[in-house]
Rosetta silent file (secondary structure, phi, psi, omega in degrees, C-alpha in Angstrom):
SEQUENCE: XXXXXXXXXXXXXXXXXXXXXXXXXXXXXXXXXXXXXXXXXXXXXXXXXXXXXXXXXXXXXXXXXXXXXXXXXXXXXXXXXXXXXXXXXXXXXXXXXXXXXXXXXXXXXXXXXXXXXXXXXXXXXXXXXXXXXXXXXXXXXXXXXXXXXXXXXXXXXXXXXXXXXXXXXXXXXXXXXXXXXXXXXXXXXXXXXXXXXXXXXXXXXXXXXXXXXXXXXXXXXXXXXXXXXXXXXXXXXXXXXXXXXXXXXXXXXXXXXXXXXXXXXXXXX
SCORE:     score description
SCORE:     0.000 S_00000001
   1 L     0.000  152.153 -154.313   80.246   92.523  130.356 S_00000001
   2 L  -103.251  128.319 -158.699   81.990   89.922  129.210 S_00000001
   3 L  -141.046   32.816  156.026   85.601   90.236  130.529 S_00000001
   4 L  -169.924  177.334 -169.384   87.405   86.728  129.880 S_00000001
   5 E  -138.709   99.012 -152.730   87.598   83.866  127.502 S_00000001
   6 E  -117.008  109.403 -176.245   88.163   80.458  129.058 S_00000001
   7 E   -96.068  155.168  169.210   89.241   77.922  125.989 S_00000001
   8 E   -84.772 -178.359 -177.563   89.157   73.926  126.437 S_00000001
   9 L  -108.484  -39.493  165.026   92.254   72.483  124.905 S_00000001
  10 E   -90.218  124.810 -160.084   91.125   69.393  123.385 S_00000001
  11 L    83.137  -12.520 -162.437   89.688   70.270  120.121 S_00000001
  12 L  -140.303  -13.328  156.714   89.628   73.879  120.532 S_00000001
  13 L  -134.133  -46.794  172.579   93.256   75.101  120.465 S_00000001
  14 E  -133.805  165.849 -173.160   94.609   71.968  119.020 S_00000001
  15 L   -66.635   51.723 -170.168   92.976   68.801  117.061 S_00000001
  16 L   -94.122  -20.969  177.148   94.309   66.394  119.785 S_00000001
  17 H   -43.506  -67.827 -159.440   90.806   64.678  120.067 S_00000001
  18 H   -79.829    0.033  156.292   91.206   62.954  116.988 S_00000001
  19 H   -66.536  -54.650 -178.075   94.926   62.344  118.045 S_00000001
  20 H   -86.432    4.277  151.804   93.742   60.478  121.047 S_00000001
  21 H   -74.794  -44.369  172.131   91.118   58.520  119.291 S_00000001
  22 H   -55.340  -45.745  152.309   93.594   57.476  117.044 S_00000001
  23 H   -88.609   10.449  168.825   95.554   56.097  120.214 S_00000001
  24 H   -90.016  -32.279  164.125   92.748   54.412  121.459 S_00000001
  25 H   -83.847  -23.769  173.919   92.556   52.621  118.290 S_00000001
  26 H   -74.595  -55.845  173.322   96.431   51.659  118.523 S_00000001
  27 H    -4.416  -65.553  166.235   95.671   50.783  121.967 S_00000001
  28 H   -73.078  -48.613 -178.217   93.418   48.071  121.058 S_00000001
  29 H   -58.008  -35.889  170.264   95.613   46.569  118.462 S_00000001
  30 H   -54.501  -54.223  168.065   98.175   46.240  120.931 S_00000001
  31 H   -22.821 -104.401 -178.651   95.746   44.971  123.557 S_00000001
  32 H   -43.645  -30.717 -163.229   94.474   42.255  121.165 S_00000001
  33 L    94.884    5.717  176.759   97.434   41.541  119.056 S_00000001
  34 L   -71.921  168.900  165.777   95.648   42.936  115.840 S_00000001
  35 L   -55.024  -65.379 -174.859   97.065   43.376  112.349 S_00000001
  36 L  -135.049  164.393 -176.577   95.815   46.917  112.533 S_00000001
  37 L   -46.925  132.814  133.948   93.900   49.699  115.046 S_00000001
  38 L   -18.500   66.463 -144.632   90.770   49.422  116.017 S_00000001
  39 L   -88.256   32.466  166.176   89.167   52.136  114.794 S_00000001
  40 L   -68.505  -57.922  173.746   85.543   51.386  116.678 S_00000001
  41 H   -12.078  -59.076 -168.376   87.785   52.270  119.752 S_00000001
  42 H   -73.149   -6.112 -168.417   88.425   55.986  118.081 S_00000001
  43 H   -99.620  -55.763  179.859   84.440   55.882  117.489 S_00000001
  44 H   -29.467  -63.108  170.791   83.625   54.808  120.728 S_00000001
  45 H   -55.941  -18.729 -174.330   85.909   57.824  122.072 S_00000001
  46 H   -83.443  -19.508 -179.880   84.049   60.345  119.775 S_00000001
  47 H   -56.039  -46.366 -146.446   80.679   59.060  122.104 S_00000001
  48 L  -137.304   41.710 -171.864   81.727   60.393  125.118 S_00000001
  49 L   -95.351  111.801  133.245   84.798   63.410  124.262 S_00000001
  50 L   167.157   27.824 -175.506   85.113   65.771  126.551 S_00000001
  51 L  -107.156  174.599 -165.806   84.625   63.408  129.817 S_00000001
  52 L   -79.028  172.266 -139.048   87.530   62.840  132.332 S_00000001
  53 H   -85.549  -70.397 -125.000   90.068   59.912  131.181 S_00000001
  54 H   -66.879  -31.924 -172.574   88.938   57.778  133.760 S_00000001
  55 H   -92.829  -14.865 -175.970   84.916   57.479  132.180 S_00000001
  56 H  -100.261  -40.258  177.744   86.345   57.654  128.417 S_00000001
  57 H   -90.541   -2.072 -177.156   88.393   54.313  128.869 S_00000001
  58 H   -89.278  -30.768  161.581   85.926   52.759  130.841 S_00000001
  59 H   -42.712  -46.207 -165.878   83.207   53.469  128.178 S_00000001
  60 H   -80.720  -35.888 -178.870   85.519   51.931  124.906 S_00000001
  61 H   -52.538  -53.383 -173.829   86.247   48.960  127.481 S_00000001
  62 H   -87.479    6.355  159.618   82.792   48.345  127.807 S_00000001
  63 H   -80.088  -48.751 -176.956   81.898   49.052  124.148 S_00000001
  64 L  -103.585   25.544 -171.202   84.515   46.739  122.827 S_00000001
  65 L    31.922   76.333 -162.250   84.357   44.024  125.629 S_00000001
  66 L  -115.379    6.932 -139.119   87.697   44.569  126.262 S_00000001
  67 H   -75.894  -60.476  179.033   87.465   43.588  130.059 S_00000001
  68 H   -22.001  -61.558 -167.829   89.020   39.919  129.485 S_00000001
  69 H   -67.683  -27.499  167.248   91.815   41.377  127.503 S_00000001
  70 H   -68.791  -28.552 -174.183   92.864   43.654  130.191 S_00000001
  71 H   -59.062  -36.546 -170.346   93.093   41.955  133.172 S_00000001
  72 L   -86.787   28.854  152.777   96.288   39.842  132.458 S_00000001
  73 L  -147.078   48.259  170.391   98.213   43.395  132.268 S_00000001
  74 L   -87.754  -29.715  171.896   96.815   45.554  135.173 S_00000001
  75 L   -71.714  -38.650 -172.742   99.896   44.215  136.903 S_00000001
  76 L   -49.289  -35.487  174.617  102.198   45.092  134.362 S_00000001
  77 L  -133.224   33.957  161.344  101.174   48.981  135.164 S_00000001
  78 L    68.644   34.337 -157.386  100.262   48.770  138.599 S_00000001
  79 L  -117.661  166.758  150.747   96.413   49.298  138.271 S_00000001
  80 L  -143.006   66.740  147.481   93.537   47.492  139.867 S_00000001
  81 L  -154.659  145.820 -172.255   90.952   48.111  137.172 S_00000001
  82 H   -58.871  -79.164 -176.805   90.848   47.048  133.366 S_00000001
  83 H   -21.947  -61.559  177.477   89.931   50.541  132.676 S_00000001
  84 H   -78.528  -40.632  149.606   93.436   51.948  133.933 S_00000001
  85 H   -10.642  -61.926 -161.741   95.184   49.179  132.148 S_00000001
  86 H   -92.712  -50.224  175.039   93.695   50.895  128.585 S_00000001
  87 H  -112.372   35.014  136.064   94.585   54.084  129.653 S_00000001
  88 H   -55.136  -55.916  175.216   97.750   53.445  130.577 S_00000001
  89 H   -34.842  -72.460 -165.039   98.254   51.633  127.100 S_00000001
  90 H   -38.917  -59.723 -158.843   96.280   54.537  125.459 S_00000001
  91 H   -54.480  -41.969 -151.181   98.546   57.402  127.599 S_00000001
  92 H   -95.683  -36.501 -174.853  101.957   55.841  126.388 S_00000001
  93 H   -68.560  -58.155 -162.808  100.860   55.518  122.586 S_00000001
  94 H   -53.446  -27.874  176.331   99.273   59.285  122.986 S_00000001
  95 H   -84.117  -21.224  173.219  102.488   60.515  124.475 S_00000001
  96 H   -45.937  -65.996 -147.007  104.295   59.165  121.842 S_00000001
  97 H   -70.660  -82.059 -171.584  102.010   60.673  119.049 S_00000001
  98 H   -64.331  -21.099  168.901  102.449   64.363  120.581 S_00000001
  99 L   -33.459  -31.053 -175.504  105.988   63.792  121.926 S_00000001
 100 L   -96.070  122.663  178.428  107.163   65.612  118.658 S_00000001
 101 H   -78.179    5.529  171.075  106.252   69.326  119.236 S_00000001
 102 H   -82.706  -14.609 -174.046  105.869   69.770  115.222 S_00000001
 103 H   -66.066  -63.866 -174.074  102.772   67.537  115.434 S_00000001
 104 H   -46.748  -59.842 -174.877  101.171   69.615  118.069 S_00000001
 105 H   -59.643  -73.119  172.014  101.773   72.926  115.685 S_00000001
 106 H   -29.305  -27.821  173.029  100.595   70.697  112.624 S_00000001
 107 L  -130.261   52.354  149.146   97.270   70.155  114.438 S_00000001
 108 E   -65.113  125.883 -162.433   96.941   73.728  115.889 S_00000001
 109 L   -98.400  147.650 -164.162   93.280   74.881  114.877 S_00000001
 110 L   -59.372  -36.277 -169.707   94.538   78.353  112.854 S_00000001
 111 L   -55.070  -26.854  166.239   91.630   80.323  114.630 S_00000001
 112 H   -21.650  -71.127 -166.402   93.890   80.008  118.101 S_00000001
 113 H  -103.340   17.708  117.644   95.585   82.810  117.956 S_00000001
 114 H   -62.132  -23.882  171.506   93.136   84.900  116.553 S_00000001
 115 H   -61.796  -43.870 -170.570   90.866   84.176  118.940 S_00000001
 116 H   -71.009  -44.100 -136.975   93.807   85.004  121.933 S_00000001
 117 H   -59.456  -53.580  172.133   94.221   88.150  119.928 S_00000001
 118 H   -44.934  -42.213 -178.846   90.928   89.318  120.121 S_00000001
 119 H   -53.715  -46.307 -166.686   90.671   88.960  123.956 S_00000001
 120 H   -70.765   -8.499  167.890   93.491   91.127  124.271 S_00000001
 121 H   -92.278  -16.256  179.095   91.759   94.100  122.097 S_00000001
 122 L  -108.166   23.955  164.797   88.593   93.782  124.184 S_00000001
 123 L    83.298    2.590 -123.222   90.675   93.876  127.228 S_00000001
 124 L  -107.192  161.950  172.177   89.189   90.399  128.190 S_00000001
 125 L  -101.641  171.929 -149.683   91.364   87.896  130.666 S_00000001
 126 E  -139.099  153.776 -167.668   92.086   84.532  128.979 S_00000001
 127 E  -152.984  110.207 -176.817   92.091   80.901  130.664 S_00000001
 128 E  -116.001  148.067  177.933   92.785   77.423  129.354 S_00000001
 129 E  -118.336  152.696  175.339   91.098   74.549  130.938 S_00000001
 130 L  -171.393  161.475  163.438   91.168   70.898  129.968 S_00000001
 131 L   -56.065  -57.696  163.012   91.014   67.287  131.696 S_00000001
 132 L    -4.889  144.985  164.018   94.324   66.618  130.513 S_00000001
 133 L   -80.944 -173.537 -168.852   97.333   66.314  132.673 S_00000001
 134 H   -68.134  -78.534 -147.560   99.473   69.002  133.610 S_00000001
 135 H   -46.761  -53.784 -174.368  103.088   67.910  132.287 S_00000001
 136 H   -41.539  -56.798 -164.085  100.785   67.307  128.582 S_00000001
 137 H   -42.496  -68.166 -177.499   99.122   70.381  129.023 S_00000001
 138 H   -37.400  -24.566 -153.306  102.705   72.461  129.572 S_00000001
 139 H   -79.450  -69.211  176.790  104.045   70.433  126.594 S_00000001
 140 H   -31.022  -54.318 -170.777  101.248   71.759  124.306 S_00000001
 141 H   -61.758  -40.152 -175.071  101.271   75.337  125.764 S_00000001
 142 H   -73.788  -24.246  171.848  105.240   75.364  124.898 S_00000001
 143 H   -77.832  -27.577 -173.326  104.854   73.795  121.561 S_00000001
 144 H   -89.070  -22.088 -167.427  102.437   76.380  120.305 S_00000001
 145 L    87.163   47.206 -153.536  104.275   79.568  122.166 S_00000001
 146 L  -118.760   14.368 -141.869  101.132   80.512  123.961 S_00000001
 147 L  -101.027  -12.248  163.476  102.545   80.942  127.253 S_00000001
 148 L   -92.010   -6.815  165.210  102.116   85.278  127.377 S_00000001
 149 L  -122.211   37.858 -170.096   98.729   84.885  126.406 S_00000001
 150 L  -124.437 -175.850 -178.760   97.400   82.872  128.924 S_00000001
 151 L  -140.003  -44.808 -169.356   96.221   84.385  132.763 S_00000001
 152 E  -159.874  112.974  151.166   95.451   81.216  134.199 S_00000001
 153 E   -76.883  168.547 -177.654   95.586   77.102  133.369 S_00000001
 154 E  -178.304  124.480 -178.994   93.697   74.471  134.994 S_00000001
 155 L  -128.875 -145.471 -170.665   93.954   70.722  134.456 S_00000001
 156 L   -77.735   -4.958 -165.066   93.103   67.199  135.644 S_00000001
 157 L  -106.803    0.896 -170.612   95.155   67.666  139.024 S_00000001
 158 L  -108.234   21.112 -174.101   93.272   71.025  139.878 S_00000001
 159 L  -159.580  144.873  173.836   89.690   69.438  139.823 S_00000001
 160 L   -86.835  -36.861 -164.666   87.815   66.275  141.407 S_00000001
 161 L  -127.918  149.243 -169.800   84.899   66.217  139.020 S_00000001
 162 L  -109.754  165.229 -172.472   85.004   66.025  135.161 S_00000001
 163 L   -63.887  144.644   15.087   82.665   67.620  132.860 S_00000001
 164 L   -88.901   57.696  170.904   79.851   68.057  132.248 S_00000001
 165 L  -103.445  128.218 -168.445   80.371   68.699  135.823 S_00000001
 166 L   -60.194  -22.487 -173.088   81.049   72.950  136.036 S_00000001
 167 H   -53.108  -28.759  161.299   83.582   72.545  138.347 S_00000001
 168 H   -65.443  -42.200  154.041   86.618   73.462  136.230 S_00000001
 169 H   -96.080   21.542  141.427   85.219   76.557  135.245 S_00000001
 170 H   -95.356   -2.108  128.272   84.257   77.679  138.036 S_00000001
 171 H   -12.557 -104.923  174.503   87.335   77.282  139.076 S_00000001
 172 H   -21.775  -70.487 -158.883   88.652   79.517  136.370 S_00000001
 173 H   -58.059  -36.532  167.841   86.342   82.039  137.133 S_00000001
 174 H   -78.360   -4.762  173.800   87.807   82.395  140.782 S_00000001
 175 H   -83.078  -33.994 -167.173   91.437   82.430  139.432 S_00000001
 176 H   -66.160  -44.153  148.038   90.439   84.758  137.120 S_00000001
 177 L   105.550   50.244  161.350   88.994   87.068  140.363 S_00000001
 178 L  -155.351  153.951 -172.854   85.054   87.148  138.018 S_00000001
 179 L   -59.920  146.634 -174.546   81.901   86.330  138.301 S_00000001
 180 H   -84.001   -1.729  157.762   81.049   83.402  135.854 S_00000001
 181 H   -64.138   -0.009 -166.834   78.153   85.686  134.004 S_00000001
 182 H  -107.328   10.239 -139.333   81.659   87.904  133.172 S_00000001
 183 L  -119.730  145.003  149.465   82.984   84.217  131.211 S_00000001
 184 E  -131.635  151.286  166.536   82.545   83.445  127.659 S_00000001
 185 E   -94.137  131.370  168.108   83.465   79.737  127.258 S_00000001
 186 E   -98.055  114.986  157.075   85.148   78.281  123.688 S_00000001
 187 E   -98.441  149.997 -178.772   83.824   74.107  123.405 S_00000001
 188 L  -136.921   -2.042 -174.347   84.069   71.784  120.936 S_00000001
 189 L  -132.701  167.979  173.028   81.963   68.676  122.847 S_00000001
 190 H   -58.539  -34.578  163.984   78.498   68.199  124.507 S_00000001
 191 H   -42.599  -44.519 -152.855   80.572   67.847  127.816 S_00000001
 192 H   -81.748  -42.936 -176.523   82.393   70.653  127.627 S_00000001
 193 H   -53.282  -44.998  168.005   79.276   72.959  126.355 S_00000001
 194 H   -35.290  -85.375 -175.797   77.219   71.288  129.647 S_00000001
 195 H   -22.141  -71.618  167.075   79.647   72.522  131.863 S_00000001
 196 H    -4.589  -77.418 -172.140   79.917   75.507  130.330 S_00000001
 197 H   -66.442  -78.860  172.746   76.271   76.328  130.551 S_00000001
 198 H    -0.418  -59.245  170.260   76.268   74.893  134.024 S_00000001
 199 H   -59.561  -53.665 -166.442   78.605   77.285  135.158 S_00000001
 200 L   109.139   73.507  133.601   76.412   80.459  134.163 S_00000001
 201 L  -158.437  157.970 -177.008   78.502   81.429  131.241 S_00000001
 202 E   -55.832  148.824 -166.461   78.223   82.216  128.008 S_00000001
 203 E  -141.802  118.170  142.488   79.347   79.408  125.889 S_00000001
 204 E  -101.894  131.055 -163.666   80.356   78.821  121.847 S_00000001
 205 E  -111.746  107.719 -178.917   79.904   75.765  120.860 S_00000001
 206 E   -64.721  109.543  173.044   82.727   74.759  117.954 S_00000001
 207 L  -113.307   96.451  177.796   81.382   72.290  115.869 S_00000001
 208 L   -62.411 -177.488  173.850   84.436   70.669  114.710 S_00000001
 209 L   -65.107  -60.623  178.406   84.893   67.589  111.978 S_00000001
 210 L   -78.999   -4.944 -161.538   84.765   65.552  115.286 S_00000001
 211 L  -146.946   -6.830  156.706   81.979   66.736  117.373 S_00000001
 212 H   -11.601  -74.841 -143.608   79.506   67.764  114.627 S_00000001
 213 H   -69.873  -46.704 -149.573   77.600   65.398  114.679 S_00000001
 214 H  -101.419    9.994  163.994   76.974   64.476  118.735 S_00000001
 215 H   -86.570  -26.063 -171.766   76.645   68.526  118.937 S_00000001
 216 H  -105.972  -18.785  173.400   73.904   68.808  116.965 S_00000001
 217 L   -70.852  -38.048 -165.095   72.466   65.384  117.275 S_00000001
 218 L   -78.005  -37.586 -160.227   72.286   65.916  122.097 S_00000001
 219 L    99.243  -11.095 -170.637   70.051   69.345  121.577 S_00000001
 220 L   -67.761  -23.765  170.678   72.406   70.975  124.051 S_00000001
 221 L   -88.275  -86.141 -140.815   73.091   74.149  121.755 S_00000001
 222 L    20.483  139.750  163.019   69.415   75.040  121.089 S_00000001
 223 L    44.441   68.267  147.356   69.332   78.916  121.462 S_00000001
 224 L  -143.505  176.820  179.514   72.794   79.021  121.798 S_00000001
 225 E  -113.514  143.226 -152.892   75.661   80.151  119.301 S_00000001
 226 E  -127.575  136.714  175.404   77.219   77.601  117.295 S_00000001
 227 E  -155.140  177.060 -171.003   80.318   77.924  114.477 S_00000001
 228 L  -101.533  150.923 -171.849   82.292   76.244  112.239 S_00000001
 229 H   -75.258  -10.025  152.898   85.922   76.348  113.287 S_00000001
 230 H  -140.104   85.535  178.286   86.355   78.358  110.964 S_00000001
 231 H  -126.820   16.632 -175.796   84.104   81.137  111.456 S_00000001
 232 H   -68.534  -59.584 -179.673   85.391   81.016  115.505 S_00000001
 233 H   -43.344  -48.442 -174.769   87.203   84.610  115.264 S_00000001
 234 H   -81.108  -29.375 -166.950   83.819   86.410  113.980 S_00000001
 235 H   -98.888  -37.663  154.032   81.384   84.648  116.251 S_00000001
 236 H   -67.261  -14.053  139.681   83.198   85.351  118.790 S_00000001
 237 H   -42.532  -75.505 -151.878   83.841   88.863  118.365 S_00000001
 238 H   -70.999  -17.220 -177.214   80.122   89.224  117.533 S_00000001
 239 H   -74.232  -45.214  165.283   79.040   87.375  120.841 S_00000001
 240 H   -48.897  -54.169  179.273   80.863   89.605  122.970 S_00000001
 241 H   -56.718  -58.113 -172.758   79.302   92.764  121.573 S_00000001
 242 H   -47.613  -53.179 -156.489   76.076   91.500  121.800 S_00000001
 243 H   -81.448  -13.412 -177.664   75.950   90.614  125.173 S_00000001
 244 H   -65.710  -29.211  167.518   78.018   93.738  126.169 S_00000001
 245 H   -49.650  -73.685 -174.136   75.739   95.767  124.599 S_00000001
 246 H   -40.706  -38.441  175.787   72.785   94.001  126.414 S_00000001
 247 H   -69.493  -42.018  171.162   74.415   94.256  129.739 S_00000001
 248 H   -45.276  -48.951 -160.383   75.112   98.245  128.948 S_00000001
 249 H   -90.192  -32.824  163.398   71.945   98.774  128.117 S_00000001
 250 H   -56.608  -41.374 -164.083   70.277   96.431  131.161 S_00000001
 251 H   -93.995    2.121  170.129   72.669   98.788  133.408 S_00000001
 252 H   -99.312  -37.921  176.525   71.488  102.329  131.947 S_00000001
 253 L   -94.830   45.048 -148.596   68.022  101.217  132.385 S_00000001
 254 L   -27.085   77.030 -141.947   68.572   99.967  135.368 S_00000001
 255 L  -110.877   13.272 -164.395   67.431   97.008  134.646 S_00000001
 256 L   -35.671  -43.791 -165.893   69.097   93.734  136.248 S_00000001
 257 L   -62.492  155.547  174.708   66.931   91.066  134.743 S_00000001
 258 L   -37.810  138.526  170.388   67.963   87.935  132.453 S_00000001
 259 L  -103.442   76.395  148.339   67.634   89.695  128.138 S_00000001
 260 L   -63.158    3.476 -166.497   65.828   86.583  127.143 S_00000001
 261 L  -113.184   -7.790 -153.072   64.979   87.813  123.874 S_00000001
 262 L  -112.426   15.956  161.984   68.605   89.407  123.331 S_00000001
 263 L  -101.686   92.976  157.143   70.383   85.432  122.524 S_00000001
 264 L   -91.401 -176.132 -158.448   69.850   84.327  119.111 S_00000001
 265 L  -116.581  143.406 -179.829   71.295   81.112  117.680 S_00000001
 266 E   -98.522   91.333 -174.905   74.193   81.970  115.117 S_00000001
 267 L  -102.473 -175.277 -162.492   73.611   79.320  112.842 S_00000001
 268 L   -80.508  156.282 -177.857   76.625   77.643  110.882 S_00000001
 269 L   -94.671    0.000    0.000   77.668   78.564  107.555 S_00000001
């Protein structure tokens, strides 16, 4: 049965991905001294979104040869790698950008709090996890008013390894006091959907504006269910029955094994 709902944060309760692409492209114009952002930077970041900070700035550094340009201000923020030089840079534009808590509601995806609602009619415990730091995270949970519908957070300071390493949700799943076959996961990137699946839980994979394309282009949903964001409230609804059904019906026949036949792929409308 499925008896929680563990959402990521970026991309999947609010649009902040394409917020923090967007400071990855200011980033570089600072960096450099351009006229205007970079937006290969913000493309660069769309490669690899849903990986821990530290592997997302070291990728657009070494995408945009940016290695040169960093070095003469790792002292300036106390680093000893290029890579934390850009996202320091990155962090202070991105805090900026979200600093106003009308922004954060302005890129709220509407299906949020339909989504929360449903767990609470099917009884279900509710979790948000993300890479992100803490202080951000609270800022976000406080901007949207989310803070009675949550059971348990978990952010960049409560985990070692970043996705698509499972470790964050499995995590959840022990705060939560359930087995990770009891999980359904909400995703919006191939990281986060790894992970997901990694853990041994059910996973929808939100194929956003930003993550289309490298969702359906990796192969990582095959046989899995897939939505548009917004068609997130109904496929998620519909996922739950199904497998609750399947498990009811595995535990009246008693009956334990994997229903390989009982996942079909939802696909998007």
């Amino acid at each position: 049965m499925i008896q929680a709902i563990i959402f990521d944060l970026d991309g999947v309760l609010v649009q902040t991905e394409k917020l923090k692409a967007l400071a990855y492209s200011k980033a570089v114009q600072v960096i450099r001294g351009l006229l205007e952002p970079d937006y290969r930077a913000g493309e660069a970041y769309r490669e690899v979104v849903g990986a821990s900070r530290e592997t997302t700035s070291r990728y657009v550094m070494n995408k945009l040869g940016l290695v040169e340009d960093l070095r003469p201000i790792m002292a300036r923020y106390g680093v000893s790698k290029p890579e934390d030089a850009l996202t320091a840079v990155r962090y202070e534009i991105y805090y900026d950008i979200i600093g106003d808590p009308q922004v954060i509601r302005d890129n709220q995806w509407p299906y949020a709090m339909a989504v929360l609602r449903t767990a609470r009619e099917f009884s279900c415990k509710t979790a948000l996890t993300t890479l992100s730091k803490r202080k951000d995270v609270q800022h976000v949970i406080e901007a949207l008013g989310i803070e009675d519908y949550l059971d348990a957070v978990l952010t960049a300071e409560d985990v070692t390894l970043g996705k698509p390493d499972p470790q964050i949700y499995l995590l959840a799943a022990e705060r939560l006091g359930l087995p990770p076959e009891e999980c359904l996961v909400l995703e919006d990137s191939v990281n986060g959907v790894k992970a997901g699946l990694a853990a041994g839980m059910e996973v929808v994979a939100i194929a956003t504006p930003f993550t289309r394309g490298s969702l359906l282009s990796s192969g990582v949903i095959e046989d899995r269910w897939i939505a548009e964001p917004k068609t997130v409230p109904e496929t998620v609804r519909l996922r739950i029955e199904v497998h609750n059904r399947s498990a009811h019906s595995q535990a009246t026949s008693g009956h334990w094994t994997k229903n390989v036949g009982g996942d079909h792929s939802r696909p998007m409308s």
